[in-house]
PANU-498196 format. One record per atom (N, C-alpha, C): residue number from 1; x, y, z; atom name. Coordinates in steps of 0.2 Angstrom, whole numbers, m for minus. Layout:
<rs>
(r NUM (X Y Z) 'CA')
...
</rs>
This chain:
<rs>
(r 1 (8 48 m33) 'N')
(r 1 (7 41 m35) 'CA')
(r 1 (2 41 m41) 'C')
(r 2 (6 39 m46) 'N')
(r 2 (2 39 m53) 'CA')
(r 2 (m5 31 m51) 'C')
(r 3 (m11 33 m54) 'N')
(r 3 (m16 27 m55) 'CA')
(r 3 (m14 22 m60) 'C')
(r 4 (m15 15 m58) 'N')
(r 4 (m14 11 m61) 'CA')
(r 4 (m21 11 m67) 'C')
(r 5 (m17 9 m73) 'N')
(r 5 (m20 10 m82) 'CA')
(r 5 (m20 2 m83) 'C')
(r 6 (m25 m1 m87) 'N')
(r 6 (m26 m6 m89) 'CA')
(r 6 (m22 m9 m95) 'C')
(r 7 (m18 m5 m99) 'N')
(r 7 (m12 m8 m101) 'CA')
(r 7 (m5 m7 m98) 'C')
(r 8 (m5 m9 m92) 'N')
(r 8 (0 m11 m86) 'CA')
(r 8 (m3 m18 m82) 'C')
(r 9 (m9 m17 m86) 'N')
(r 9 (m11 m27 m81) 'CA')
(r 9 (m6 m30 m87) 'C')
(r 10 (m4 m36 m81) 'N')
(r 10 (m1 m40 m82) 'CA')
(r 10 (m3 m49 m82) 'C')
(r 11 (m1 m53 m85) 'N')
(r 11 (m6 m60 m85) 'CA')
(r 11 (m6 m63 m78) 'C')
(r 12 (m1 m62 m76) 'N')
(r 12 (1 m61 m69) 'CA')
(r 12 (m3 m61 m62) 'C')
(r 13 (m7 m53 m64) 'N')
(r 13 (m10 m50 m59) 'CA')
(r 13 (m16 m55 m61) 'C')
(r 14 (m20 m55 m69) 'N')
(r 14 (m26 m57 m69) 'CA')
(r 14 (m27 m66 m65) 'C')
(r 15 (m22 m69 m65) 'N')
(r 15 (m22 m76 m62) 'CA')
(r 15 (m20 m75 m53) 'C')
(r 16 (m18 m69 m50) 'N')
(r 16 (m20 m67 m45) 'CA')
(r 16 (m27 m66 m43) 'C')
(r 17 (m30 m62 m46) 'N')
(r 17 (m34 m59 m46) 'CA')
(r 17 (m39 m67 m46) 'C')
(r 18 (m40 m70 m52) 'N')
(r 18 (m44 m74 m52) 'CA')
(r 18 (m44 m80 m45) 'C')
(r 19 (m37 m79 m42) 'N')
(r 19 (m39 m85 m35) 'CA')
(r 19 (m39 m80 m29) 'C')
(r 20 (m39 m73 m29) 'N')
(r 20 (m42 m72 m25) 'CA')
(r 20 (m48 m73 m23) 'C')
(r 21 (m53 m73 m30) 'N')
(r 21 (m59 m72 m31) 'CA')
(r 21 (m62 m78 m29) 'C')
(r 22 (m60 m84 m31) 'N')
(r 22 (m59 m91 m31) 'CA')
(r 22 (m62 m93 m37) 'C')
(r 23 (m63 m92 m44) 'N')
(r 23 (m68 m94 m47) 'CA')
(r 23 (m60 m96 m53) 'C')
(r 24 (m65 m100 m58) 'N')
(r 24 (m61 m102 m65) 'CA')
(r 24 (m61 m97 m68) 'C')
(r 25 (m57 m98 m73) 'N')
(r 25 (m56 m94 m82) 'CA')
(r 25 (m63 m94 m83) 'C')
(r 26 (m68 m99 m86) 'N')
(r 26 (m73 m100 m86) 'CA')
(r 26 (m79 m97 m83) 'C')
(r 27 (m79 m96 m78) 'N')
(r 27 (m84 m90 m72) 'CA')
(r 27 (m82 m84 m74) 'C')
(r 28 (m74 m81 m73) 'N')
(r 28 (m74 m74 m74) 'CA')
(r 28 (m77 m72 m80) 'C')
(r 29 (m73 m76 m84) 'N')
(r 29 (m74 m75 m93) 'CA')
(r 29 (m84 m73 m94) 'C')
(r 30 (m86 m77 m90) 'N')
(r 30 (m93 m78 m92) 'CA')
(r 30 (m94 m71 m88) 'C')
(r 31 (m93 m69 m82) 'N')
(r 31 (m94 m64 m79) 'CA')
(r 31 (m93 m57 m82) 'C')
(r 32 (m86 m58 m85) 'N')
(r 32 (m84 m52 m90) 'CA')
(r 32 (m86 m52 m95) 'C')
(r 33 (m90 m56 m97) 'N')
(r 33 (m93 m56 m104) 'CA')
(r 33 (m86 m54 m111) 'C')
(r 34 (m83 m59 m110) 'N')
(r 34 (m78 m62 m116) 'CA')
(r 34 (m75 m68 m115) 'C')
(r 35 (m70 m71 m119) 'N')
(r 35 (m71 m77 m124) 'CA')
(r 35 (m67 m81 m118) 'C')
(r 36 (m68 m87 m113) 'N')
(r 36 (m63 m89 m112) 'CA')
(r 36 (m56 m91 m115) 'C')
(r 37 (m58 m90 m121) 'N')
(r 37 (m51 m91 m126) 'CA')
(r 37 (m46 m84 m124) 'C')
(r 38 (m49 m82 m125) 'N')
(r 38 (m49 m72 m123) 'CA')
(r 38 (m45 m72 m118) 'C')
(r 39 (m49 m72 m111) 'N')
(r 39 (m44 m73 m106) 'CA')
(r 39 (m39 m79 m106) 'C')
(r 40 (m40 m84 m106) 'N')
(r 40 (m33 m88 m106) 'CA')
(r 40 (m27 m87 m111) 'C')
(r 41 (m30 m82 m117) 'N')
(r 41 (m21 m80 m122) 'CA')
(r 41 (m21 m74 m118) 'C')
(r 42 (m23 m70 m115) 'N')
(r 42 (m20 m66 m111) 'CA')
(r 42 (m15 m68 m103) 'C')
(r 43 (m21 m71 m100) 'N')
(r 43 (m17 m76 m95) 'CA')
(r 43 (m10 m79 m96) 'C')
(r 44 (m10 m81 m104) 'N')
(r 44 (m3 m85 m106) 'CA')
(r 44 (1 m81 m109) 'C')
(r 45 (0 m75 m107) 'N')
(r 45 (6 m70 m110) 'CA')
(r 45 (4 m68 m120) 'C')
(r 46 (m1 m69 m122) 'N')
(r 46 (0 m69 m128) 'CA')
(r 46 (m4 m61 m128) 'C')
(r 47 (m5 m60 m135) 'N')
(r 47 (m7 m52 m134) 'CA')
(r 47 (m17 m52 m138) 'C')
(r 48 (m18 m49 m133) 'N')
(r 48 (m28 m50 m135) 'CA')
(r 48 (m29 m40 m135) 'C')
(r 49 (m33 m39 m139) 'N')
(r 49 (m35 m32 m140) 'CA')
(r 49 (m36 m27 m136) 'C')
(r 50 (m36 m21 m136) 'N')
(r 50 (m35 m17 m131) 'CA')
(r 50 (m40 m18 m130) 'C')
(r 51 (m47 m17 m130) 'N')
(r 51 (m53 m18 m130) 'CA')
(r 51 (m54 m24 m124) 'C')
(r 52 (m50 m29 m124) 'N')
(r 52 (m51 m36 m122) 'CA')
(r 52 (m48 m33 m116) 'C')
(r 53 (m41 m32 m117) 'N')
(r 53 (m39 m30 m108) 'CA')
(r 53 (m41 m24 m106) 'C')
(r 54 (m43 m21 m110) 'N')
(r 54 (m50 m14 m106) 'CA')
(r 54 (m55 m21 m102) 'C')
(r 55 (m59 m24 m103) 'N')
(r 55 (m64 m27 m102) 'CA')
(r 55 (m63 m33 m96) 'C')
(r 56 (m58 m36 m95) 'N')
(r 56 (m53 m37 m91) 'CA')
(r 56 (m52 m34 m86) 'C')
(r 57 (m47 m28 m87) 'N')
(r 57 (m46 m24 m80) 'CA')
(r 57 (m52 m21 m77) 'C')
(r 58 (m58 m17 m81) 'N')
(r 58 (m63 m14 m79) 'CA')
(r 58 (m68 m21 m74) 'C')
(r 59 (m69 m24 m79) 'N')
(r 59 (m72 m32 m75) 'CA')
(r 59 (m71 m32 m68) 'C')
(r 60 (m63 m34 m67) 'N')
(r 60 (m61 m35 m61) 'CA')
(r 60 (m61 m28 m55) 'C')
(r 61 (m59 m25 m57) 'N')
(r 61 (m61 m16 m52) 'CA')
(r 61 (m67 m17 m51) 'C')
(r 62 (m74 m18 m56) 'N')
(r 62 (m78 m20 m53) 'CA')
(r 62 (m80 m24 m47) 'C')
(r 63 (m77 m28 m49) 'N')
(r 63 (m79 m34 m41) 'CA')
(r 63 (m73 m32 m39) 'C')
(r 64 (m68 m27 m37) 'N')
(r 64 (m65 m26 m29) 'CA')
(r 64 (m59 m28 m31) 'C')
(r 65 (m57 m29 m34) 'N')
(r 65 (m48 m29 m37) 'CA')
(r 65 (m47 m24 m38) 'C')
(r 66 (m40 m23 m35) 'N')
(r 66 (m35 m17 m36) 'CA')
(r 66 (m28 m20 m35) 'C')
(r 67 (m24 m17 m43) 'N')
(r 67 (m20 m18 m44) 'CA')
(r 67 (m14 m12 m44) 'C')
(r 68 (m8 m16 m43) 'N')
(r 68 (m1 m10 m39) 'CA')
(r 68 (5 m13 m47) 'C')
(r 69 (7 m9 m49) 'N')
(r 69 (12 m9 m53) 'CA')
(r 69 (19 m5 m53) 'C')
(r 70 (26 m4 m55) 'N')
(r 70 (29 0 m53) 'CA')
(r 70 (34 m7 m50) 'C')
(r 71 (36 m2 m45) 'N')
(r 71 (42 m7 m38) 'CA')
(r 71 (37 m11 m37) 'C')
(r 72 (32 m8 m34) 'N')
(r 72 (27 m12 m30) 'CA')
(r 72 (22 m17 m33) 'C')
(r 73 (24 m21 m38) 'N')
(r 73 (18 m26 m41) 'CA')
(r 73 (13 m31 m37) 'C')
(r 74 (7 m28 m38) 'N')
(r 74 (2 m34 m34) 'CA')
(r 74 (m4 m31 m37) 'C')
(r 75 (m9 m37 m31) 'N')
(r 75 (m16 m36 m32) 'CA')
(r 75 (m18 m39 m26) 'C')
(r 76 (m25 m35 m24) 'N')
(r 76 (m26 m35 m17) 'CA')
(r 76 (m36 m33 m17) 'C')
(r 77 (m40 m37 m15) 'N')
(r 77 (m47 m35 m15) 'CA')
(r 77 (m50 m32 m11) 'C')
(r 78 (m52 m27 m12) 'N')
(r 78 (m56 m22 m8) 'CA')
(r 78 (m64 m24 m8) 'C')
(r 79 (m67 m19 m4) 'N')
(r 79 (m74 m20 m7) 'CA')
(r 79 (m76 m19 m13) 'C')
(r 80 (m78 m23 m16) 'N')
(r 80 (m83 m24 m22) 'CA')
(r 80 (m88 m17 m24) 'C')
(r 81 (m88 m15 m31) 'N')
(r 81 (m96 m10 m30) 'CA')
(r 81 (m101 m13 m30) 'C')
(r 82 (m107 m8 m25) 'N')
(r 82 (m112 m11 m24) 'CA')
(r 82 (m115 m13 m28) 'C')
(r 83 (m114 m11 m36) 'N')
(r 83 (m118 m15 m42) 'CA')
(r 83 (m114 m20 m44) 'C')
(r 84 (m109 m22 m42) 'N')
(r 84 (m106 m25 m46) 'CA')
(r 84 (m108 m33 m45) 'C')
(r 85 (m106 m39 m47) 'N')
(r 85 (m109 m47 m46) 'CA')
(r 85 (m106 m48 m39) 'C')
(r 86 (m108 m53 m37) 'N')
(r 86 (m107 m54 m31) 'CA')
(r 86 (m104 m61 m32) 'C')
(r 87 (m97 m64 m32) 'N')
(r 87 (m97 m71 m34) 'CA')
(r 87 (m95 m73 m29) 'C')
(r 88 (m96 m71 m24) 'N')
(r 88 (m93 m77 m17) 'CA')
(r 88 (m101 m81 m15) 'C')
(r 89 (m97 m86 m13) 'N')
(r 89 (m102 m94 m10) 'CA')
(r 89 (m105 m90 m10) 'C')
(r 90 (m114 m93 m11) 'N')
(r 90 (m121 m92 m8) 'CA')
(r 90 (m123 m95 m8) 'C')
(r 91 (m129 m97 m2) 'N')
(r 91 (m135 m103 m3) 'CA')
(r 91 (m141 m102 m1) 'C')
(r 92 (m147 m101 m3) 'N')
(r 92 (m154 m100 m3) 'CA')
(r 92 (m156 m100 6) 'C')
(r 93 (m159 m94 5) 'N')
(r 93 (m159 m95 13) 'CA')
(r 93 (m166 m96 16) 'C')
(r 94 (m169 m99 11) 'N')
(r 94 (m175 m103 12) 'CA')
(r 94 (m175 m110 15) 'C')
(r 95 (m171 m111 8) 'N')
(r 95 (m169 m122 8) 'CA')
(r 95 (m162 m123 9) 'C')
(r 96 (m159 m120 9) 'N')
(r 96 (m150 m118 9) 'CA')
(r 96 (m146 m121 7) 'C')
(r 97 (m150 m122 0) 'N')
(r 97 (m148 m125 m8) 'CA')
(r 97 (m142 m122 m9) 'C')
(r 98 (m139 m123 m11) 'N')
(r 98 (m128 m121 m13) 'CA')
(r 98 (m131 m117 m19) 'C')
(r 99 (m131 m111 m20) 'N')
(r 99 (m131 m107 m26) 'CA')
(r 99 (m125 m108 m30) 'C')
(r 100 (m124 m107 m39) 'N')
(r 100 (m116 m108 m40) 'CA')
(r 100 (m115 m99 m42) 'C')
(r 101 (m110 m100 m40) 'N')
(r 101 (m103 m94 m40) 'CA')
(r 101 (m105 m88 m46) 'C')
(r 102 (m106 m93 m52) 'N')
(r 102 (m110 m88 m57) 'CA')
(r 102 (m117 m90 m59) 'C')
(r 103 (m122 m86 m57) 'N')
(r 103 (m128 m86 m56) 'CA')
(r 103 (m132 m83 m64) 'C')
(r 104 (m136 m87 m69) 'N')
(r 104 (m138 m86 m74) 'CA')
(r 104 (m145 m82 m72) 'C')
(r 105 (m147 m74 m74) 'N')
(r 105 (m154 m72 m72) 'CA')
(r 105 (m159 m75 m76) 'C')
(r 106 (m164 m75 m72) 'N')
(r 106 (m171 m79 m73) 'CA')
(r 106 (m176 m70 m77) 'C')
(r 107 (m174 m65 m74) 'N')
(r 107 (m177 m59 m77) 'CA')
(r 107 (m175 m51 m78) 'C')
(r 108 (m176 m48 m81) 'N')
(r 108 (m176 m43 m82) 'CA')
(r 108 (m168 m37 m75) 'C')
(r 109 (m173 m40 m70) 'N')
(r 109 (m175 m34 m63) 'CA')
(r 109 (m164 m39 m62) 'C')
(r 110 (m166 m49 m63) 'N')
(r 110 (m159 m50 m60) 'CA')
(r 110 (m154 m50 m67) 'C')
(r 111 (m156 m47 m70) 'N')
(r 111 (m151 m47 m76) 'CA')
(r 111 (m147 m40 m74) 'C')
(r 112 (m150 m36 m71) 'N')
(r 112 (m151 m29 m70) 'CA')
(r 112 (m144 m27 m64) 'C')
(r 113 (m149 m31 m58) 'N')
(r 113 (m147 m29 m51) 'CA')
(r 113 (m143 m34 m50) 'C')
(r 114 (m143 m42 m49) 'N')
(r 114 (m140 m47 m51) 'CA')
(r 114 (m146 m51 m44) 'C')
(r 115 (m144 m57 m42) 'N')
(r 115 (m150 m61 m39) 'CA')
(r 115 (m149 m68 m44) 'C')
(r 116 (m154 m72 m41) 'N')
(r 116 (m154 m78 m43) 'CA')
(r 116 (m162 m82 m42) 'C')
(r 117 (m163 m85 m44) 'N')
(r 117 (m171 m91 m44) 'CA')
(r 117 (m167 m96 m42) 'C')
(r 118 (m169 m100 m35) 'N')
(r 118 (m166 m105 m32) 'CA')
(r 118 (m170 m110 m35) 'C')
(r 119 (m164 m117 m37) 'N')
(r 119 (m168 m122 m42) 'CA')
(r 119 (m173 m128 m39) 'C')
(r 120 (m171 m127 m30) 'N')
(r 120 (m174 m132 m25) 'CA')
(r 120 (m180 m129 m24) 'C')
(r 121 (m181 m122 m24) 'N')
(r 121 (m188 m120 m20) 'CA')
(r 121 (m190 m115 m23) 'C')
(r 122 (m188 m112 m28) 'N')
(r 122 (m190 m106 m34) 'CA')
(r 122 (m191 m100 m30) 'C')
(r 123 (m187 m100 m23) 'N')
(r 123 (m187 m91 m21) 'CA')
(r 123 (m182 m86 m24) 'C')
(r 124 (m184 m82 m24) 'N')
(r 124 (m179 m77 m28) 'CA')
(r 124 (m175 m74 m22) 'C')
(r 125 (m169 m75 m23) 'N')
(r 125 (m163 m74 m19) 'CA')
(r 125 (m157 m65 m22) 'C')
(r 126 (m158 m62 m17) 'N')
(r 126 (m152 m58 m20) 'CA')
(r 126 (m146 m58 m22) 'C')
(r 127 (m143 m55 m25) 'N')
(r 127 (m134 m56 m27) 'CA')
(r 127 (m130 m56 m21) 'C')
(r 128 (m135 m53 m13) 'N')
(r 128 (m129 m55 m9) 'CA')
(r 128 (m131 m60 m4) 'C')
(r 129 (m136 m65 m7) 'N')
(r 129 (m137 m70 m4) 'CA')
(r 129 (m145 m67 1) 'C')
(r 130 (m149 m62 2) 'N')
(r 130 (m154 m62 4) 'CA')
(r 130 (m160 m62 0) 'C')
(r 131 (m166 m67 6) 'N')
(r 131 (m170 m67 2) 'CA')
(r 131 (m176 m61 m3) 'C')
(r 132 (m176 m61 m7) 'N')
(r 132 (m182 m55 m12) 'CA')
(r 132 (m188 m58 m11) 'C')
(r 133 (m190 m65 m12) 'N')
(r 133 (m197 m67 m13) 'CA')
(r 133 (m196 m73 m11) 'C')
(r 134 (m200 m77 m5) 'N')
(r 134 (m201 m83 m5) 'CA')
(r 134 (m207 m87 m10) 'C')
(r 135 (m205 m92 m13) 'N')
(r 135 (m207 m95 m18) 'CA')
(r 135 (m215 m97 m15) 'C')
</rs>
């Protein structure tokens, strides 16, 4: 069984991949740090740089996407690396304020590890939703 390679994603898979996830062009894009211009000409079949659908496919493998090419086309999510963002629901489990899906870090440590500063009670929340520091 040869490994799937990042110039065998197709626009296909990535618009699978992003409703697995459940998040917009706009979340990923900011997730994967490029352009949503970026992902939507890839999305729509037009052609973006190798560098972009590197950053793309790596992005996605990160949070738990794995894709099948060949006979077998698809996409299927596993577990996530444990560094990688967490973008599923969370809500402060302090005040259980709805956190959103992409979370902007307030320091260093959550730029880092990932986390959140809850905007209702100011406790510092981790990427998988447990508390670090009640405010």
């Amino acid at each position: 069984m040869s490994r799937f390679k990042a110039e065998q994603l197709t626009p296909n898979h990535v618009k699978a991949a992003r409703a697995l996830l459940g998040v917009t062009a706009e979340e990923l894009a900011n997730v994967l740090d490029i352009g949503v211009a970026t992902l939507r000409n890839f999305e729509s079949g037009k052609d973006v740089s190798g560098a972009s659908r590197e950053e793309i496919y790596s992005g996605l493998t990160r949070h738990g996407m794995r894709f099948k090419g060949g006979a077998t086309i698809g996409v299927s999510l596993s577990a996530p690396d444990q560094w990688a963002i967490d973008l599923s629901a969370q809500s402060c489990p302090v005040c259980a304020h709805p956190l959103p899906a992409v979370r902007v870090p307030k320091s260093v440590g959550q730029a880092l590890w990932g986390g959140w500063t809850c905007s209702e009670c100011g406790s510092t929340v981790s990427k998988t939703g447990k508390l670090m520091r009640k405010a």
